[in-house]
N, CA, C and O atoms as a GROMACS GRO file, in nm:
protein
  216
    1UNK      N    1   5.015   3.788  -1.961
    1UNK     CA    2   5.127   3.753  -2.044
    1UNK      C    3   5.108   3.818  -2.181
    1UNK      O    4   4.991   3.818  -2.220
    2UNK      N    5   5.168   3.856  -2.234
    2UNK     CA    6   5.199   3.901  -2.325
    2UNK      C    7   5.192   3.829  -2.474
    2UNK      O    8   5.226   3.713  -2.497
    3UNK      N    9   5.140   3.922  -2.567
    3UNK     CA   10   5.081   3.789  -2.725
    3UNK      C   11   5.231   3.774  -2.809
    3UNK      O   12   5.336   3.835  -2.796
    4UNK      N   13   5.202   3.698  -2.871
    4UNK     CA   14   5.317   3.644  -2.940
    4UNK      C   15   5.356   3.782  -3.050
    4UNK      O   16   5.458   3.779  -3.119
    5UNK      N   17   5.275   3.882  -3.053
    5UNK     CA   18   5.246   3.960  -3.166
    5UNK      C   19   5.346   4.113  -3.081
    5UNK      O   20   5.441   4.182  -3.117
    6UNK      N   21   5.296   4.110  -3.011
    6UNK     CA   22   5.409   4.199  -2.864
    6UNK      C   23   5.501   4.156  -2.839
    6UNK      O   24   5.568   4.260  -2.836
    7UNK      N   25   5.571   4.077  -2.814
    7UNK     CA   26   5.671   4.023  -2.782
    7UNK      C   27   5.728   4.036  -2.929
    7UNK      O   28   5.850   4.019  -2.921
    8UNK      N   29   5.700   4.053  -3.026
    8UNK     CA   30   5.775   4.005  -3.170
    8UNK      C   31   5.824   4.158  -3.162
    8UNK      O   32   5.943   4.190  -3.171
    9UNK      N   33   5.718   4.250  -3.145
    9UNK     CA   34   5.746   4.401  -3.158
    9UNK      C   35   5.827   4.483  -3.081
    9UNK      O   36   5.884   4.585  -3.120
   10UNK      N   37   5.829   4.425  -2.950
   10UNK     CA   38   5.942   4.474  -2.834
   10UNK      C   39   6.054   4.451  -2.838
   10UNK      O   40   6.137   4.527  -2.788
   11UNK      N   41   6.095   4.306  -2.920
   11UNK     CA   42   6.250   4.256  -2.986
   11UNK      C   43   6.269   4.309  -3.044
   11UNK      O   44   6.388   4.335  -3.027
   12UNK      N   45   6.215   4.386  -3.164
   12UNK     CA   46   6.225   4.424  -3.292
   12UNK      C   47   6.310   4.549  -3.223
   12UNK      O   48   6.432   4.570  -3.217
   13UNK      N   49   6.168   4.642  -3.160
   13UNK     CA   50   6.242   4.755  -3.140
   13UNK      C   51   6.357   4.765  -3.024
   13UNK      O   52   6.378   4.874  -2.970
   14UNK      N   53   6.436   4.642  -2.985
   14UNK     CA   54   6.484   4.622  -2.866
   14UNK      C   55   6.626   4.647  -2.972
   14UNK      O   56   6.709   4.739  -2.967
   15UNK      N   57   6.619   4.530  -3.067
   15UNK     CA   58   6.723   4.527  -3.195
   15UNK      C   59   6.714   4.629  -3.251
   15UNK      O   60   6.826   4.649  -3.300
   16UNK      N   61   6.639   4.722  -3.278
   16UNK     CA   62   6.702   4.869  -3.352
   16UNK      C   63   6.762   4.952  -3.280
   16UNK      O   64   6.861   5.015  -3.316
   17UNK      N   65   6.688   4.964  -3.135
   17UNK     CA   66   6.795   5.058  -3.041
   17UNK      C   67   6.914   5.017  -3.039
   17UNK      O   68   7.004   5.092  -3.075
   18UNK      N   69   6.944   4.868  -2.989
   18UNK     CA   70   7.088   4.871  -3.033
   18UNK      C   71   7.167   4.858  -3.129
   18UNK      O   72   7.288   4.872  -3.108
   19UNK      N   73   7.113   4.824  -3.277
   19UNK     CA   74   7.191   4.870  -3.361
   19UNK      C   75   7.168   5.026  -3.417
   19UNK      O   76   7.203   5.046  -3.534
   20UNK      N   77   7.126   5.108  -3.362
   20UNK     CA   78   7.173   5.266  -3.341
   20UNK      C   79   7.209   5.297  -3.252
   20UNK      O   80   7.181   5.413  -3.222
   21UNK      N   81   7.296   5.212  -3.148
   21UNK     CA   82   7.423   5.199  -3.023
   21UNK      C   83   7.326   5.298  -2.937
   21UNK      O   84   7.359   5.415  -2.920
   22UNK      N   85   7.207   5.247  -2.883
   22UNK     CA   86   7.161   5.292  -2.776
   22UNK      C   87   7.159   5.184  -2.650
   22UNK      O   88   7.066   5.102  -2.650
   23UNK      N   89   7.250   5.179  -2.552
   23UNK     CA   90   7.288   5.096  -2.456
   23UNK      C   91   7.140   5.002  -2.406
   23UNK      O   92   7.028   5.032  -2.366
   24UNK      N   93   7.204   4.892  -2.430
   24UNK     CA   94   7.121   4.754  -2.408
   24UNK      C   95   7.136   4.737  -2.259
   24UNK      O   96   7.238   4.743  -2.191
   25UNK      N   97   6.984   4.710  -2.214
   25UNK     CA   98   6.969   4.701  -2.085
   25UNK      C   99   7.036   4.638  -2.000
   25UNK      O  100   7.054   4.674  -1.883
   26UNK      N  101   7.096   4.498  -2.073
   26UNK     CA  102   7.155   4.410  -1.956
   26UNK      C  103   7.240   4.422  -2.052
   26UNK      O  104   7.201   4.410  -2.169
   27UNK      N  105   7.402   4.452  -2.015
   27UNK     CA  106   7.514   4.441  -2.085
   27UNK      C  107   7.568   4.312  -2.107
   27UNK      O  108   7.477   4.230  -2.091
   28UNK      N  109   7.702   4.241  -2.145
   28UNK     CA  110   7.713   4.153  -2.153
   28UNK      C  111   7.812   4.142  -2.055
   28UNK      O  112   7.833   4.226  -1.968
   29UNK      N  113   7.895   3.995  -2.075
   29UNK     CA  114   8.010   3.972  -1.958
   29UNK      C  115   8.088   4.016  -2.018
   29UNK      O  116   8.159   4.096  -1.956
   30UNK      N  117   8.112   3.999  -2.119
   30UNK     CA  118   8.254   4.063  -2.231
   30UNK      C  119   8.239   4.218  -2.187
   30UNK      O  120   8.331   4.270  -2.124
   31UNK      N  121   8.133   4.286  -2.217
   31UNK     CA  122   8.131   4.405  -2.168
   31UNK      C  123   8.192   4.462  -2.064
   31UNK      O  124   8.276   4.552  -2.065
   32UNK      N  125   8.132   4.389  -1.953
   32UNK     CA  126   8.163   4.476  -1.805
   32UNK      C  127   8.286   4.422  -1.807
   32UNK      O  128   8.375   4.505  -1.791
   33UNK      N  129   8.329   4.288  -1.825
   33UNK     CA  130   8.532   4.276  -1.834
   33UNK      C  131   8.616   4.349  -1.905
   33UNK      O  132   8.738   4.351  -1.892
   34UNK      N  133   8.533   4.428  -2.000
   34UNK     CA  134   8.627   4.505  -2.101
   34UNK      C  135   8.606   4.633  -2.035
   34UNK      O  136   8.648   4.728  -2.101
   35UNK      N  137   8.544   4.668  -1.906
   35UNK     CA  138   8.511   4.826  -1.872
   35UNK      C  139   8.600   4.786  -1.745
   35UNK      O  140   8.611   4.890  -1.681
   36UNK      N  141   8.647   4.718  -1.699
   36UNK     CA  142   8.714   4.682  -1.550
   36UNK      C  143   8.862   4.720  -1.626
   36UNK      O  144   8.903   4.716  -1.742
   37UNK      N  145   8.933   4.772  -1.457
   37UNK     CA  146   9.071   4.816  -1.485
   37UNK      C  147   9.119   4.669  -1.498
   37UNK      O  148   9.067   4.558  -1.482
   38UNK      N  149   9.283   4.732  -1.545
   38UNK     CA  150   9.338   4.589  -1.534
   38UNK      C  151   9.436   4.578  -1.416
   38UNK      O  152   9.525   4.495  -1.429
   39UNK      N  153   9.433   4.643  -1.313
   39UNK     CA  154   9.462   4.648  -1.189
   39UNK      C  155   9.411   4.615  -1.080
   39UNK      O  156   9.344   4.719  -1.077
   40UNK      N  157   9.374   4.552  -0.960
   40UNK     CA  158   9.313   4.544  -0.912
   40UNK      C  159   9.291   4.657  -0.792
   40UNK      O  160   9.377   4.745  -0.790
   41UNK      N  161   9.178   4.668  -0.682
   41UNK     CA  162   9.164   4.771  -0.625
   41UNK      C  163   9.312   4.769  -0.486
   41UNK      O  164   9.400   4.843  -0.442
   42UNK      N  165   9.265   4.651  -0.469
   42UNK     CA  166   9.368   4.636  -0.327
   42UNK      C  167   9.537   4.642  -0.418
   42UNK      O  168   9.614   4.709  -0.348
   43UNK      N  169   9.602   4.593  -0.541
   43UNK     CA  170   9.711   4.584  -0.615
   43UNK      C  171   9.718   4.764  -0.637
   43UNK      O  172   9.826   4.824  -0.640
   44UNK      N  173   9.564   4.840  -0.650
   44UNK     CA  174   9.696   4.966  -0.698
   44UNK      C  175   9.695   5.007  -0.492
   44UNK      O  176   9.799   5.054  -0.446
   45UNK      N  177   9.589   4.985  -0.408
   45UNK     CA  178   9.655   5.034  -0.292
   45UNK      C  179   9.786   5.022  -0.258
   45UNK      O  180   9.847   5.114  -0.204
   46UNK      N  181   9.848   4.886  -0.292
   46UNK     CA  182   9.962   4.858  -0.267
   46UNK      C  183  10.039   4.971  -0.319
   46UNK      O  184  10.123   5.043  -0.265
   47UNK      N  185   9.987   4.970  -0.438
   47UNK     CA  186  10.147   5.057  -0.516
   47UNK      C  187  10.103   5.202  -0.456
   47UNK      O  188  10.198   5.276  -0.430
   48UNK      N  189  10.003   5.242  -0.438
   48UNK     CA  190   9.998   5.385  -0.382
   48UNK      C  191  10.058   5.390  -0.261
   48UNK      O  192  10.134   5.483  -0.237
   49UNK      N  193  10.035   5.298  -0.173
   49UNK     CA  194  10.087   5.292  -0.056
   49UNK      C  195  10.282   5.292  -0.056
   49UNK      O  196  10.356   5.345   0.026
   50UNK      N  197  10.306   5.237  -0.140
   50UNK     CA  198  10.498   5.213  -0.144
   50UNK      C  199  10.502   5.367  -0.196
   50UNK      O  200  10.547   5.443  -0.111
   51UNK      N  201  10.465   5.425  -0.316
   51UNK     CA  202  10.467   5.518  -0.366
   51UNK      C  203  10.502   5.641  -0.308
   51UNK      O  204  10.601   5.712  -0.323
   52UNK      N  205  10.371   5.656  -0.221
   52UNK     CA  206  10.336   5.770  -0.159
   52UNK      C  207  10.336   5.766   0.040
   52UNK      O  208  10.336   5.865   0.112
   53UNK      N  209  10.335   5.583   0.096
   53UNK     CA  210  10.346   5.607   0.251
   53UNK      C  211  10.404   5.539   0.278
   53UNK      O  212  10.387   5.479   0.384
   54UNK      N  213  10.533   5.505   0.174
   54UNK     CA  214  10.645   5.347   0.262
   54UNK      C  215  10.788   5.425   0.230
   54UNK      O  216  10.895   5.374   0.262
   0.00000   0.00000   0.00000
């Protein structure tokens, strides 16, 4: 396990990478909801499908 003295230093530099926007290992939920379409996969089949094979 790891000393309290390492662990202080791996946050530290965990917090500077990302505040010089170097992508944080585990993203957040806000994140990956804000990277998702706002369509769904099977909703645009639909519309491709009327579109282009109905």
């Amino acid at each position: 396990m790891p000393t309290e003295f390492e662990m202080r230093r791996r946050n530290e530099k965990f917090a500077k990478d990302v505040r010089e926007g170097k992508k944080a290992t585990h993203s957040s939920r806000a994140d990956k909801l804000a990277q998702r379409s706002p369509i769904s996969a099977w909703a645009l089949g639909v519309v491709m499908f009327v579109v282009f094979g109905g």
